[in-house]
N, CA, C and O atoms as a CHARMM CRD file, in Angstrom:
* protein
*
  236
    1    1 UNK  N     -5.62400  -8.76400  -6.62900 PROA 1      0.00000
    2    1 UNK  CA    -5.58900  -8.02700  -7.86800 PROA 1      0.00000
    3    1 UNK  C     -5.67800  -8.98300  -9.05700 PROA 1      0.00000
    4    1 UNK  O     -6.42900  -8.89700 -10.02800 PROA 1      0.00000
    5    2 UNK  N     -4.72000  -9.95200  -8.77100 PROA 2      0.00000
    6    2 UNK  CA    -5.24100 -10.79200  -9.99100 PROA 2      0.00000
    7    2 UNK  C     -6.04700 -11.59300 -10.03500 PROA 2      0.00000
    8    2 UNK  O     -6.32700 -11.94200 -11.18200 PROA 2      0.00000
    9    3 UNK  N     -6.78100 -12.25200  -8.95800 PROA 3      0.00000
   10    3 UNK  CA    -8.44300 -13.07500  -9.14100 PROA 3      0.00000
   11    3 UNK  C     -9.37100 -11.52200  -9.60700 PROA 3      0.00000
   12    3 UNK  O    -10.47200 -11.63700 -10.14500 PROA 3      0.00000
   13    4 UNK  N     -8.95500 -10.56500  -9.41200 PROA 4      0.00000
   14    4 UNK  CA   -10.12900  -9.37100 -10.20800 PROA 4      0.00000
   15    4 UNK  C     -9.63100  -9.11000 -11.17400 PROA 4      0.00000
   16    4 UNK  O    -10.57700  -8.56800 -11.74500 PROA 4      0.00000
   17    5 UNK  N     -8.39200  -9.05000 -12.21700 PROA 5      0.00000
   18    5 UNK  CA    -8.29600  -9.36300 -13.38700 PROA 5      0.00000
   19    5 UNK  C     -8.68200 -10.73600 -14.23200 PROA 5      0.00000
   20    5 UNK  O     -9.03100 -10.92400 -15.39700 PROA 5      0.00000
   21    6 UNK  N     -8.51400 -11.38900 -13.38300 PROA 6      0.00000
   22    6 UNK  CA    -8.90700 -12.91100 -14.15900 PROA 6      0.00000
   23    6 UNK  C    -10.64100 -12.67100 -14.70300 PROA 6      0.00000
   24    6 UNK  O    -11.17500 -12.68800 -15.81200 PROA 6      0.00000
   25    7 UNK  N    -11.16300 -12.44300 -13.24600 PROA 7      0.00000
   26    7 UNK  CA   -12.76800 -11.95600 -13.93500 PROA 7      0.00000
   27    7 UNK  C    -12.97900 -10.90000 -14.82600 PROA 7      0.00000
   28    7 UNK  O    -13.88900 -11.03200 -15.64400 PROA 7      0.00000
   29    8 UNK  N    -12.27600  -9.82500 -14.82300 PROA 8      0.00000
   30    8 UNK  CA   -12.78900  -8.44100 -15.22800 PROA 8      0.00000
   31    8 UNK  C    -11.90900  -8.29000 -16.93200 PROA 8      0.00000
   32    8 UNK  O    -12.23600  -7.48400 -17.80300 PROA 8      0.00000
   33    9 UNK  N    -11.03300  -9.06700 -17.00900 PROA 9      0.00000
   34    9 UNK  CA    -9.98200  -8.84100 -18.34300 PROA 9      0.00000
   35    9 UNK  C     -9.87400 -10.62500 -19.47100 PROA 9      0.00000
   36    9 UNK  O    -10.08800 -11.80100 -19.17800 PROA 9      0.00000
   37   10 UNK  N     -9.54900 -10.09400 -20.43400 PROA 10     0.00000
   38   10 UNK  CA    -9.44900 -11.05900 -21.58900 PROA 10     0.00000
   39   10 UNK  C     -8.51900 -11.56900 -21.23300 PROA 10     0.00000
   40   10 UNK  O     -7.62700 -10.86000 -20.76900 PROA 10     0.00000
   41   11 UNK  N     -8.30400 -13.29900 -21.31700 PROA 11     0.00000
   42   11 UNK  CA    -7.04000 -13.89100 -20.84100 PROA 11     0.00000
   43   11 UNK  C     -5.77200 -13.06800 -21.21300 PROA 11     0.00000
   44   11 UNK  O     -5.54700 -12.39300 -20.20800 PROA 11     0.00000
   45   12 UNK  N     -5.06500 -12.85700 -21.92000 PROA 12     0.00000
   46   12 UNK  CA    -4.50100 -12.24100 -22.79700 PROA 12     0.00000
   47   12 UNK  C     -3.56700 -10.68600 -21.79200 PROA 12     0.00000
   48   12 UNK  O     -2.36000 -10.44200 -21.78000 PROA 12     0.00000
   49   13 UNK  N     -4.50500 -10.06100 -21.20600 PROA 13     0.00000
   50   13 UNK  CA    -4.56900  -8.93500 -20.87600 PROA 13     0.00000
   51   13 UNK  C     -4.11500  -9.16400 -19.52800 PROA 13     0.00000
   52   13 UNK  O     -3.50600  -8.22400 -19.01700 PROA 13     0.00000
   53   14 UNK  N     -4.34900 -10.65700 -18.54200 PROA 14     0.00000
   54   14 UNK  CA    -4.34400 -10.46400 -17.12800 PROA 14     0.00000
   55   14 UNK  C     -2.72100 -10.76000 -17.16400 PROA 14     0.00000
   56   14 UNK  O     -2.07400 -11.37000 -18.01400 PROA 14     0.00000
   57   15 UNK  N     -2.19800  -9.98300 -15.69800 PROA 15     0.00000
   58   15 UNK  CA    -0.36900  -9.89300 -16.14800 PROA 15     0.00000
   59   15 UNK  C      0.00700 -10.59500 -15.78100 PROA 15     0.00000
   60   15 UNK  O     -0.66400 -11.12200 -14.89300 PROA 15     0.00000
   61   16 UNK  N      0.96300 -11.04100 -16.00700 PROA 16     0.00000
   62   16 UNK  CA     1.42300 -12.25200 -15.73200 PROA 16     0.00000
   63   16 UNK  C      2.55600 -12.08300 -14.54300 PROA 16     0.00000
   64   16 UNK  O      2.74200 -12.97200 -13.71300 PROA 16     0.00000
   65   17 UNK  N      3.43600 -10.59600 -14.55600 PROA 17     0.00000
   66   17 UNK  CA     4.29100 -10.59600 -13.46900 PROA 17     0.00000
   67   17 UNK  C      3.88400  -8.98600 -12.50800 PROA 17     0.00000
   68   17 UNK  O      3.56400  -7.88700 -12.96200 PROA 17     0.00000
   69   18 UNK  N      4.03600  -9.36800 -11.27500 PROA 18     0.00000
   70   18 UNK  CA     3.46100  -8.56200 -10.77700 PROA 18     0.00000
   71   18 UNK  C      4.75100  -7.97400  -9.49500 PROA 18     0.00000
   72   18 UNK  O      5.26400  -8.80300  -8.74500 PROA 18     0.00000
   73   19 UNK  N      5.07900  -6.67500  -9.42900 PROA 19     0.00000
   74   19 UNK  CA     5.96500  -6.27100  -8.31200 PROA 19     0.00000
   75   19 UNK  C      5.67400  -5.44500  -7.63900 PROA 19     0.00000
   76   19 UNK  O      5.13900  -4.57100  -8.32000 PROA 19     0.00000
   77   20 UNK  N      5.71700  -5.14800  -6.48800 PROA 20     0.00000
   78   20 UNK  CA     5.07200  -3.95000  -5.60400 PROA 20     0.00000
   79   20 UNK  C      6.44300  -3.10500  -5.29200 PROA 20     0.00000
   80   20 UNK  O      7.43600  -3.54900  -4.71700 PROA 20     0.00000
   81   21 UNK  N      6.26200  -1.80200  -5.79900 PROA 21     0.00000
   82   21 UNK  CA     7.44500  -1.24400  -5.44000 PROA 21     0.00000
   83   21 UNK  C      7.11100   0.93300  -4.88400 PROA 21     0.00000
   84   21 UNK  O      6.12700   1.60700  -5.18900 PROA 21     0.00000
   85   22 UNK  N      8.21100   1.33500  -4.15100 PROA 22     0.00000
   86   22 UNK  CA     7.24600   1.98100  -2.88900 PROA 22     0.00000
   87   22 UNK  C      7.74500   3.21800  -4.23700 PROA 22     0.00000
   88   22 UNK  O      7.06000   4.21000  -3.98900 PROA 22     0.00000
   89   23 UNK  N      8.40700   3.44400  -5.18300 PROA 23     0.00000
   90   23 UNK  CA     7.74200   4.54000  -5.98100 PROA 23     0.00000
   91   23 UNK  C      8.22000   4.48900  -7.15000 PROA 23     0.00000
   92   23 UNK  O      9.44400   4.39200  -7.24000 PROA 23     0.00000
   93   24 UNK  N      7.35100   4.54100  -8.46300 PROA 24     0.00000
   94   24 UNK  CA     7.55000   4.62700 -10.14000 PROA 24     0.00000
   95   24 UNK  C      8.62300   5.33400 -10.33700 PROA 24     0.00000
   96   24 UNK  O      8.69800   6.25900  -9.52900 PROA 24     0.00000
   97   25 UNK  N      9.48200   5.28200 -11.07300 PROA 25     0.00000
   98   25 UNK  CA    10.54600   5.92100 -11.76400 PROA 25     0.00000
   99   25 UNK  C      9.54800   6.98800 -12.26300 PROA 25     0.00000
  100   25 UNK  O      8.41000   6.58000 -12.49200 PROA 25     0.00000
  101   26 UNK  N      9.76400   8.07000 -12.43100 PROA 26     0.00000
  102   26 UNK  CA     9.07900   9.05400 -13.31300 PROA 26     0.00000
  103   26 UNK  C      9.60500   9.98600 -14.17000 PROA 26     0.00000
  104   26 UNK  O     10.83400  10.02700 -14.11500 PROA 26     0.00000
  105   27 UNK  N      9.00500  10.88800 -15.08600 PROA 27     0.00000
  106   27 UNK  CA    10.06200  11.78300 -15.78700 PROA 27     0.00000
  107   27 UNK  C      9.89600  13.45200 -14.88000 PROA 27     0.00000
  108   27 UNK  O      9.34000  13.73400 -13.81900 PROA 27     0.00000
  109   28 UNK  N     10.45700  14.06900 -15.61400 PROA 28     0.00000
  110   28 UNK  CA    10.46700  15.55300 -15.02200 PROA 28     0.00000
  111   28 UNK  C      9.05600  16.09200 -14.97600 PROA 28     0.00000
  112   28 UNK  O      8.62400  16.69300 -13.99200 PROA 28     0.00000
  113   29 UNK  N      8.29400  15.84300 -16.15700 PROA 29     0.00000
  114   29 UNK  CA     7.07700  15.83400 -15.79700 PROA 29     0.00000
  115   29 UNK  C      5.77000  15.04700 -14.84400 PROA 29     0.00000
  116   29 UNK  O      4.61600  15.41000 -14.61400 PROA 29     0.00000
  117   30 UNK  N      6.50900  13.88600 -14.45300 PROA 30     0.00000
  118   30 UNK  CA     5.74800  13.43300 -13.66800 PROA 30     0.00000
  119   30 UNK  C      4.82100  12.20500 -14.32300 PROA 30     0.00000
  120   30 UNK  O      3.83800  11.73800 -13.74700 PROA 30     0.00000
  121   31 UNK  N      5.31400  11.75700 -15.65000 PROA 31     0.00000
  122   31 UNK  CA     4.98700  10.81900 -16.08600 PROA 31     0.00000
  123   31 UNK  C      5.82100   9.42700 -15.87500 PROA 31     0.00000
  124   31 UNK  O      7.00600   9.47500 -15.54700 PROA 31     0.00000
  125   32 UNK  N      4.99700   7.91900 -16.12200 PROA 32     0.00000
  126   32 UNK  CA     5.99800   6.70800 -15.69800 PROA 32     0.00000
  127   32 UNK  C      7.00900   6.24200 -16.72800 PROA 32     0.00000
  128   32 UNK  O      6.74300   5.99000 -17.90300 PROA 32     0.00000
  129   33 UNK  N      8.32100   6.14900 -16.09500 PROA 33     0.00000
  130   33 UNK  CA     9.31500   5.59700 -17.07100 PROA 33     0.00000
  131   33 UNK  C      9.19700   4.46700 -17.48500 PROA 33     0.00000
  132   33 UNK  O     10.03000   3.81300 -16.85800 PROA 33     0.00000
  133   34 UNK  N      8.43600   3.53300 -18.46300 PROA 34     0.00000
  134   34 UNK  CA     8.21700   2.38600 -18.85100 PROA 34     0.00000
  135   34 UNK  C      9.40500   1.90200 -18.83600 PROA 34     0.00000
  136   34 UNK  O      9.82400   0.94600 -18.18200 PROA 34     0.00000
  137   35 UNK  N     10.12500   2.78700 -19.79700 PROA 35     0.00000
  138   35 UNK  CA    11.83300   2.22000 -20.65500 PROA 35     0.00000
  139   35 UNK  C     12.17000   1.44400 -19.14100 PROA 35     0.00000
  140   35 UNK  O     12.24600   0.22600 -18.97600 PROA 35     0.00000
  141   36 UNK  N     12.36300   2.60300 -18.00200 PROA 36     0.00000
  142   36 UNK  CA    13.06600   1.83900 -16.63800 PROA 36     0.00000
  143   36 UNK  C     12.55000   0.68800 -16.13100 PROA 36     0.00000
  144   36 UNK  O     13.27200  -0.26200 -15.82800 PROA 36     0.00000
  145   37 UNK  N     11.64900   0.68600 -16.03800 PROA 37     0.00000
  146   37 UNK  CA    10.58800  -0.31800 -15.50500 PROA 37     0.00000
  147   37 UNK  C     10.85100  -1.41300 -16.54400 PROA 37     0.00000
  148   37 UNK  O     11.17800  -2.46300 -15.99100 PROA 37     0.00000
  149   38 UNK  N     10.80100  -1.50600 -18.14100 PROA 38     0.00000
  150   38 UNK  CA    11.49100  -2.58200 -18.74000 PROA 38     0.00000
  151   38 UNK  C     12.66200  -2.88100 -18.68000 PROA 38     0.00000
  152   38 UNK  O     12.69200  -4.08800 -18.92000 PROA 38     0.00000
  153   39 UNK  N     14.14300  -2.35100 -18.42000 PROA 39     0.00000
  154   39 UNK  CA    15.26000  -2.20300 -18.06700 PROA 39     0.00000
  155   39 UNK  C     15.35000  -2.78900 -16.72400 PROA 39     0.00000
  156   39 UNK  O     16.01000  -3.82500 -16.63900 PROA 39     0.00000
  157   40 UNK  N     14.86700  -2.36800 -15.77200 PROA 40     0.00000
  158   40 UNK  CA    14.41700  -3.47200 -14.42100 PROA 40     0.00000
  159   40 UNK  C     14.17500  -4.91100 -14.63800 PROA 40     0.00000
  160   40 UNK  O     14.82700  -5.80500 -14.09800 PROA 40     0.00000
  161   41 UNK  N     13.25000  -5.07100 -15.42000 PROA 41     0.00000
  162   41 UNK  CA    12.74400  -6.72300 -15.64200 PROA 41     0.00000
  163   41 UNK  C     12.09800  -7.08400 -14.61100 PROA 41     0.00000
  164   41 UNK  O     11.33900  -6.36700 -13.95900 PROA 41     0.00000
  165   42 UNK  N     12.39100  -8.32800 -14.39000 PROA 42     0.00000
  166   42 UNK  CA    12.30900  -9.68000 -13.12400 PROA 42     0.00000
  167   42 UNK  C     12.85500  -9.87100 -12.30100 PROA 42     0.00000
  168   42 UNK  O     13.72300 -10.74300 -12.34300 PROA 42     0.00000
  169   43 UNK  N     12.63700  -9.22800 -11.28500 PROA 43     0.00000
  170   43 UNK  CA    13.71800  -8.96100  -9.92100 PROA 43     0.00000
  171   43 UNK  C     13.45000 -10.61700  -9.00700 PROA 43     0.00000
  172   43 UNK  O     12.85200 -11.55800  -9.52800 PROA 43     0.00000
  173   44 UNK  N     13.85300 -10.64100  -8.04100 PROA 44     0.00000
  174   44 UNK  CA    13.77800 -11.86300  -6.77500 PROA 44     0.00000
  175   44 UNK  C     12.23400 -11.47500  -5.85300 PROA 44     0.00000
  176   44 UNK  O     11.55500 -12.11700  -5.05100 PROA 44     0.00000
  177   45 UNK  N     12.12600 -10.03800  -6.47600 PROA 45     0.00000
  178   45 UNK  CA    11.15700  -9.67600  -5.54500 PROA 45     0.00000
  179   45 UNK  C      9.57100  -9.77200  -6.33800 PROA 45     0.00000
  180   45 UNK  O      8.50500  -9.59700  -5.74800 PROA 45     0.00000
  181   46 UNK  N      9.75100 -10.16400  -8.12900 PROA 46     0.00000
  182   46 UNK  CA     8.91200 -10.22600  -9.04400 PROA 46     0.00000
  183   46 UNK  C      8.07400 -11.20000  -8.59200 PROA 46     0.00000
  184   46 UNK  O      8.63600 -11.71100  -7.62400 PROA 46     0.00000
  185   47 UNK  N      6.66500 -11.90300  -8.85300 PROA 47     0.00000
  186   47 UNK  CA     5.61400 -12.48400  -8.85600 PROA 47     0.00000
  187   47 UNK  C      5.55100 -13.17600  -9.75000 PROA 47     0.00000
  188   47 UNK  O      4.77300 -12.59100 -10.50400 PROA 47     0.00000
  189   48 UNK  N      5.92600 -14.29700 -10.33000 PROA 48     0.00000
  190   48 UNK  CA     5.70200 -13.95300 -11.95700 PROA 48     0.00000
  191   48 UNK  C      4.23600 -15.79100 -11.76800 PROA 48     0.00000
  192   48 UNK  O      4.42400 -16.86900 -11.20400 PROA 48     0.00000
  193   49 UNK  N      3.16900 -15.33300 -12.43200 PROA 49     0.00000
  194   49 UNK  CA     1.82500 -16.31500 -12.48200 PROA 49     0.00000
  195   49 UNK  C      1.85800 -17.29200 -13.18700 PROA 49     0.00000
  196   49 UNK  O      0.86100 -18.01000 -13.26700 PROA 49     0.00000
  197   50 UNK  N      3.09700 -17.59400 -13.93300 PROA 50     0.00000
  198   50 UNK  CA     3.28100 -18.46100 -15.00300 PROA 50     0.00000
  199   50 UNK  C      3.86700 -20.28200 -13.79000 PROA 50     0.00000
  200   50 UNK  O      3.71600 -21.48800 -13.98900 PROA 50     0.00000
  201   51 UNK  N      4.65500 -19.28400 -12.39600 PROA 51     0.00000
  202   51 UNK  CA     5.65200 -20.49100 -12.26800 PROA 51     0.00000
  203   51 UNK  C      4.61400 -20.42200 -10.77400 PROA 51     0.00000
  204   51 UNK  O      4.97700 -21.34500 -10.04500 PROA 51     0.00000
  205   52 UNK  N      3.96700 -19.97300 -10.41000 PROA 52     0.00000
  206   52 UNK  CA     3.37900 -19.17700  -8.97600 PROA 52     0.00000
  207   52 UNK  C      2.43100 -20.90700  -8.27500 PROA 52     0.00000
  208   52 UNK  O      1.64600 -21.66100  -8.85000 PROA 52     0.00000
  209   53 UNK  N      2.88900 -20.93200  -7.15300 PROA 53     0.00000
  210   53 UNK  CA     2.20800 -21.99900  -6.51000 PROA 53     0.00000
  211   53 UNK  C      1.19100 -22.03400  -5.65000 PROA 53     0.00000
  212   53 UNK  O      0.21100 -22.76700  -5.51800 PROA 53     0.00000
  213   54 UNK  N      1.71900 -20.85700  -4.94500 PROA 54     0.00000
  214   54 UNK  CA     0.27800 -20.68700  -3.96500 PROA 54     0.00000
  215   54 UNK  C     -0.31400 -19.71800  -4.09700 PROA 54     0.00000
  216   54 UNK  O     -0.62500 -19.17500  -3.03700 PROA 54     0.00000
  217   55 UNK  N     -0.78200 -18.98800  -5.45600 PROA 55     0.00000
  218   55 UNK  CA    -1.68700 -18.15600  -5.90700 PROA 55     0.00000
  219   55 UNK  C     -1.00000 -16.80600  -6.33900 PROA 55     0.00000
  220   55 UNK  O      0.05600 -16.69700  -6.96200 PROA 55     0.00000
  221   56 UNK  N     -1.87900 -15.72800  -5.84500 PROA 56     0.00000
  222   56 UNK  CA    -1.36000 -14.66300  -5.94400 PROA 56     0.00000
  223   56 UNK  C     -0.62500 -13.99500  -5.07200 PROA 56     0.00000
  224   56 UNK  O     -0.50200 -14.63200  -4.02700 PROA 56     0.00000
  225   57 UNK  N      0.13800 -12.54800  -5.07200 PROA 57     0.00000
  226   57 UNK  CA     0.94300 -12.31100  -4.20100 PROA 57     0.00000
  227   57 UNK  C      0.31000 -11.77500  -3.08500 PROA 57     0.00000
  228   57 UNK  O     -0.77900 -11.28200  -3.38100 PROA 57     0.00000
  229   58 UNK  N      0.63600 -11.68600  -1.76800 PROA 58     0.00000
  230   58 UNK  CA    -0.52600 -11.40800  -0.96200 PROA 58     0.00000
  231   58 UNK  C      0.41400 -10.28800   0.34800 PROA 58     0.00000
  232   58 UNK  O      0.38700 -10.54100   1.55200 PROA 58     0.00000
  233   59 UNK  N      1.11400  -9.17900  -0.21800 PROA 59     0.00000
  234   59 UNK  CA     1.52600  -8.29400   0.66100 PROA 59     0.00000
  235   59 UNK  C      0.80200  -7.46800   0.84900 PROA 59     0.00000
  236   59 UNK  O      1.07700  -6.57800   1.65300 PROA 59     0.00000
């Protein structure tokens, strides 16, 4: 995902932390809770491309 952002997006834009998680917080309507998802942060389980050694995450 992120060697196809690196090509496809403005430096700027490609993310820098990346988490795989098995379902979005959502609201009653069925939209994503950002707020939670910022309130979460940087877990042990986060990616983050800034400190990353052997590339991208590869689950």
């Amino acid at each position: 995902m992120i060697r196809h952002c690196e090509r496809e997006l403005p430096p700027f834009a490609v993310p820098r932390y990346v988490d795989i998680l098995r379902q979005l917080p959502l609201t009653e309507t069925g939209k994503v809770r950002k707020a939670a998802l910022r309130r979460r942060g940087v877990t042990g389980t986060t990616w983050d491309r800034a400190t990353a050694d052997a590339g991208p995450p590869t689950r």
